[in-house]
C-alpha positions as CSV (number, residue, x, y, z in Angstrom):
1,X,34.8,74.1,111.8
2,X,32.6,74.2,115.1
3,X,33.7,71.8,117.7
4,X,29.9,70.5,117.4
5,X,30.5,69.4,114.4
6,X,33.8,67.2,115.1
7,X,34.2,63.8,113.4
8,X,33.6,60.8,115.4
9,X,35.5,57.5,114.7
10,X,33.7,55.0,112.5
11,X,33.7,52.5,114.9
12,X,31.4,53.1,117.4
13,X,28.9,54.6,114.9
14,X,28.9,51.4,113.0
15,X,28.8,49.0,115.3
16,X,25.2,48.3,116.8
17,X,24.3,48.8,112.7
18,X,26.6,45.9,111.9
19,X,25.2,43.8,114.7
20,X,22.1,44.2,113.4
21,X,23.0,43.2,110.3
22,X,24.8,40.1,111.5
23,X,21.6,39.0,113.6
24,X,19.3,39.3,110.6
25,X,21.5,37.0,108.3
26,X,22.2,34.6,110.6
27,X,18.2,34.7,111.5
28,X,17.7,34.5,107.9
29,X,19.9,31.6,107.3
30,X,18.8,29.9,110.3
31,X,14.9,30.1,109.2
32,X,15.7,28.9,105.9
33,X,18.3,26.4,106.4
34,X,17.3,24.9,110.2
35,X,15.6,22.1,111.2
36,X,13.6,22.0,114.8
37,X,12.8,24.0,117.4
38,X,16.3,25.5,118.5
39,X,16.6,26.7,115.2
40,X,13.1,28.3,115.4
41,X,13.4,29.8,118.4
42,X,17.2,31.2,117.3
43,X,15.6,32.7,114.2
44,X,12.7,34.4,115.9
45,X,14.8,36.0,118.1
46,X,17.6,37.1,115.9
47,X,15.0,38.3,113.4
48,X,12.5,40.2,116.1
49,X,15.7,41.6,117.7
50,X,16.1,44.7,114.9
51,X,12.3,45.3,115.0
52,X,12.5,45.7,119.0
53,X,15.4,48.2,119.0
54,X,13.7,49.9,116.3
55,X,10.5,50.2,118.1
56,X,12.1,51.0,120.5
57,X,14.2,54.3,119.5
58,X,10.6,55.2,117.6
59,X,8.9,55.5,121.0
60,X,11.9,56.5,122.9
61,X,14.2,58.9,120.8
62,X,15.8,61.6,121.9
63,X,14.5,65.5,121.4
């Protein structure tokens, strides 16, 4: 096996994913199930947050 090709612990690869994840269900859950403005403004941002970082590694990835 090439030393390139060494397995990484699962941790750090899942985490951001797993954040994501947590930000669009509570966004979800917050849209659907809150009342007023803070509950708005929570979901808007937890739900635009995965779209930002995935704009963001579109325009900005790596070669």
């Amino acid at each position: 096996m090439n030393a390139s090709h060494e397995s990484k612990p699962a941790r750090p690869i899942w985490r951001i994913p797993l954040v994501l994840a947590f930000l669009t269900c509570t966004g979800l859950l917050a849209a659907l199930l809150g009342n007023g403005l803070g509950w708005r403004g929570y979901a808007w941002a937890c739900l635009a947050t995965p779209i930002v970082v995935m704009i963001r590694y579109a325009c900005f990835a790596r070669e």
